[in-house]
C-alpha atoms as a printed R data frame, in Angstrom:
    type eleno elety resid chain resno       x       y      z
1   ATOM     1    CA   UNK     A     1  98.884 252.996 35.235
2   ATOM     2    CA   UNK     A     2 101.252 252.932 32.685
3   ATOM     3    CA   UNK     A     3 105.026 253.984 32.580
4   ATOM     4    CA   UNK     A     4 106.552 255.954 30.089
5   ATOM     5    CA   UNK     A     5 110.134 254.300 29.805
6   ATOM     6    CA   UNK     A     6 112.304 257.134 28.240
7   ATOM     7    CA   UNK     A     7 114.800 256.011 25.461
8   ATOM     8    CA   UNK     A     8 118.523 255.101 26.970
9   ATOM     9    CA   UNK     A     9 120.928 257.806 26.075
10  ATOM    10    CA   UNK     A    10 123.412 257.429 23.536
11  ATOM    11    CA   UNK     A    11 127.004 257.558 24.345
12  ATOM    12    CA   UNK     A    12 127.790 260.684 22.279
13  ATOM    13    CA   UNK     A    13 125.282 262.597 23.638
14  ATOM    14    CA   UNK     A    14 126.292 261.854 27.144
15  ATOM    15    CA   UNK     A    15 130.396 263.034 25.987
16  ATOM    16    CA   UNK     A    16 128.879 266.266 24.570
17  ATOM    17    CA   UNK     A    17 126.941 267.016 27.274
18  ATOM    18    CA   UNK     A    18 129.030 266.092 29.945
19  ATOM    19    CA   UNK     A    19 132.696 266.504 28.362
20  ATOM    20    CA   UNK     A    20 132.422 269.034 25.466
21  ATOM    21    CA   UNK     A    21 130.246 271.486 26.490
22  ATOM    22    CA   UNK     A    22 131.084 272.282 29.653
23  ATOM    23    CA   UNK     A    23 134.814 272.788 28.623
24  ATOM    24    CA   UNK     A    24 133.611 274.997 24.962
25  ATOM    25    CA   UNK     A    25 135.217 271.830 23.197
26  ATOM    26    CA   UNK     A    26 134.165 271.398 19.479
27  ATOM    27    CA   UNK     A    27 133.710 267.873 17.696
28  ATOM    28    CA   UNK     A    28 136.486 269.531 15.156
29  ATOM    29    CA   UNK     A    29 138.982 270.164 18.386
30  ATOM    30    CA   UNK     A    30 138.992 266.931 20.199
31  ATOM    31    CA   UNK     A    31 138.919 265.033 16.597
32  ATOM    32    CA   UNK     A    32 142.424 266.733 15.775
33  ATOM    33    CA   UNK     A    33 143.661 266.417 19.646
34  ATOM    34    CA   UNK     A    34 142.782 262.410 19.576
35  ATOM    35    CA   UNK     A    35 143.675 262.182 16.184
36  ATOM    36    CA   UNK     A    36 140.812 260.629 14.923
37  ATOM    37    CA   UNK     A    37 138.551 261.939 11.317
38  ATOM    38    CA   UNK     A    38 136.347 264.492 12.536
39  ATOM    39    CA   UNK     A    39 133.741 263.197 10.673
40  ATOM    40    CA   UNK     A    40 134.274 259.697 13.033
41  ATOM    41    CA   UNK     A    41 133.560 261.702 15.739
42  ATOM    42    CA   UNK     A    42 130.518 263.754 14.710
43  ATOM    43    CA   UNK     A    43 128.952 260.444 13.777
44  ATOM    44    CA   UNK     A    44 129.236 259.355 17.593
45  ATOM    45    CA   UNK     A    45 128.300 262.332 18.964
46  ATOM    46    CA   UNK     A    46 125.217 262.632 16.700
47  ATOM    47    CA   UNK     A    47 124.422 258.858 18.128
48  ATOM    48    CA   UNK     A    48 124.970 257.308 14.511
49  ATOM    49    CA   UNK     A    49 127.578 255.315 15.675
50  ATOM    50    CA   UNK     A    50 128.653 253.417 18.696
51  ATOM    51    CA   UNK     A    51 131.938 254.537 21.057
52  ATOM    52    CA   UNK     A    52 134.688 251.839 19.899
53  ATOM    53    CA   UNK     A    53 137.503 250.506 22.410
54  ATOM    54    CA   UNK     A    54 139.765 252.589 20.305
55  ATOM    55    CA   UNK     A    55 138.081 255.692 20.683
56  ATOM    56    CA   UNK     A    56 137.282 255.372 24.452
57  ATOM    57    CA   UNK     A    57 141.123 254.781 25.037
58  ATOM    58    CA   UNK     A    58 142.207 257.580 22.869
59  ATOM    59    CA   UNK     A    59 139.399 260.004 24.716
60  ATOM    60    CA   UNK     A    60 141.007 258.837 28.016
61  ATOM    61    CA   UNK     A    61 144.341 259.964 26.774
62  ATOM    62    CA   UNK     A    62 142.984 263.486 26.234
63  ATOM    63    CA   UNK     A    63 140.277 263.740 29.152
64  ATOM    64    CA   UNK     A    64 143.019 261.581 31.573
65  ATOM    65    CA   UNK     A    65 140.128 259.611 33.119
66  ATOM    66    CA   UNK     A    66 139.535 255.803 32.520
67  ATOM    67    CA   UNK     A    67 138.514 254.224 29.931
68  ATOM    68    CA   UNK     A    68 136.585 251.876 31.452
69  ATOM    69    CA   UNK     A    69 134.123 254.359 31.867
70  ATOM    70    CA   UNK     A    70 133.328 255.087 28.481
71  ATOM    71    CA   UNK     A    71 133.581 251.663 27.726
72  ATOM    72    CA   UNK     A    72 130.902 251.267 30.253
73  ATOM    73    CA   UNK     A    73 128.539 254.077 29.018
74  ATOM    74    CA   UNK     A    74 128.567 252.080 25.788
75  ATOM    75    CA   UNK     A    75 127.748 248.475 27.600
76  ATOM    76    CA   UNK     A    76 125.098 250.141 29.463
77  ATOM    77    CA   UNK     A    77 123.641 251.797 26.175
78  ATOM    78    CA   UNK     A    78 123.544 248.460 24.593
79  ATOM    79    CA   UNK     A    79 122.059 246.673 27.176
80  ATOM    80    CA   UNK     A    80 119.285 248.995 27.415
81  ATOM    81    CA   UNK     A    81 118.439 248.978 24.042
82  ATOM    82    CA   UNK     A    82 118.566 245.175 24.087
83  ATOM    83    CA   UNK     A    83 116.215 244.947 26.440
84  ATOM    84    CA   UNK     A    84 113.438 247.536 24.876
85  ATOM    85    CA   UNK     A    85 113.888 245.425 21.487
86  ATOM    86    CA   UNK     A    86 114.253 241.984 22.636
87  ATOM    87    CA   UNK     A    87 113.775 241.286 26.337
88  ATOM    88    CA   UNK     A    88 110.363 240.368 25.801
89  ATOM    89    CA   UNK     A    89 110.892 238.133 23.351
90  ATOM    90    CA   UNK     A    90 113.803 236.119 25.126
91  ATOM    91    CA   UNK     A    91 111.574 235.950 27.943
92  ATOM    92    CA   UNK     A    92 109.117 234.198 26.025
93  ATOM    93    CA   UNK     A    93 111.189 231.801 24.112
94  ATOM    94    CA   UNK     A    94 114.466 230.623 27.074
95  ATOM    95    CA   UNK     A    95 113.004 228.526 29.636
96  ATOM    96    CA   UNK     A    96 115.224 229.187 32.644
97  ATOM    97    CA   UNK     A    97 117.385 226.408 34.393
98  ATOM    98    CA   UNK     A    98 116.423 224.539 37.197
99  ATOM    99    CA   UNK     A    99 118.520 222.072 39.084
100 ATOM   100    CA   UNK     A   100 117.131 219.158 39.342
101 ATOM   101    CA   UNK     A   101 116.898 218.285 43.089
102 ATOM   102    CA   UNK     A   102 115.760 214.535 42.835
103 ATOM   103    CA   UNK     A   103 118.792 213.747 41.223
104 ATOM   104    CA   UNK     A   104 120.427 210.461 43.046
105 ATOM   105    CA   UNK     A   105 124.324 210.701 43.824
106 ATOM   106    CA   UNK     A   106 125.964 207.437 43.146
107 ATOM   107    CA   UNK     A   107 128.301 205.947 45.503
């Protein structure tokens, strides 16, 4: 049986669904609030474009949450998409390490 993996979620989608829409907020309002090009903005939100330690700390400001957390939506995206591209591939080509356990300690 197979598993259908579903694509990880970008980072603006998540702040649209979860931040903006909720609240009626428009890509054009929070760009002016945060003081940021709107066009910046759209770009994330449309998932062209990853959230940037600037922008998660001036989103903080406005939404007065952490921004650790959007920092971490972004890590998380990343990761994810690191490991549908490449995880495979790593696995085949790092050898783990492994302590050695015969080593003799010296006196």
């Amino acid at each position: 049986m197979t598993v259908n993996k579903l694509p990880p979620i970008h980072p603006g989608k998540i702040l649209q669904e979860n931040l903006f829409e909720p609240r009626g907020l428009t890509v054009e309002k929070v760009a002016q609030s945060i003081h940021i090009p709107t066009e910046k903005l759209q770009k994330l939100i449309e998932g062209k474009s990853n959230l940037t330690t600037d922008m998660a700390c001036r989103l903080s400001l406005y939404f007065q949450v952490g921004a650790k957390g959007f920092l971490n939506i972004q890590q998380i995206y990343d990761l994810e998409c690191w490991k549908d591209r490449e995880e495979a591939k790593a696995k085949k080509q790092i050898h783990p390490y492994q302590e050695n356990k015969s080593k003799q300690k010296y006196a």
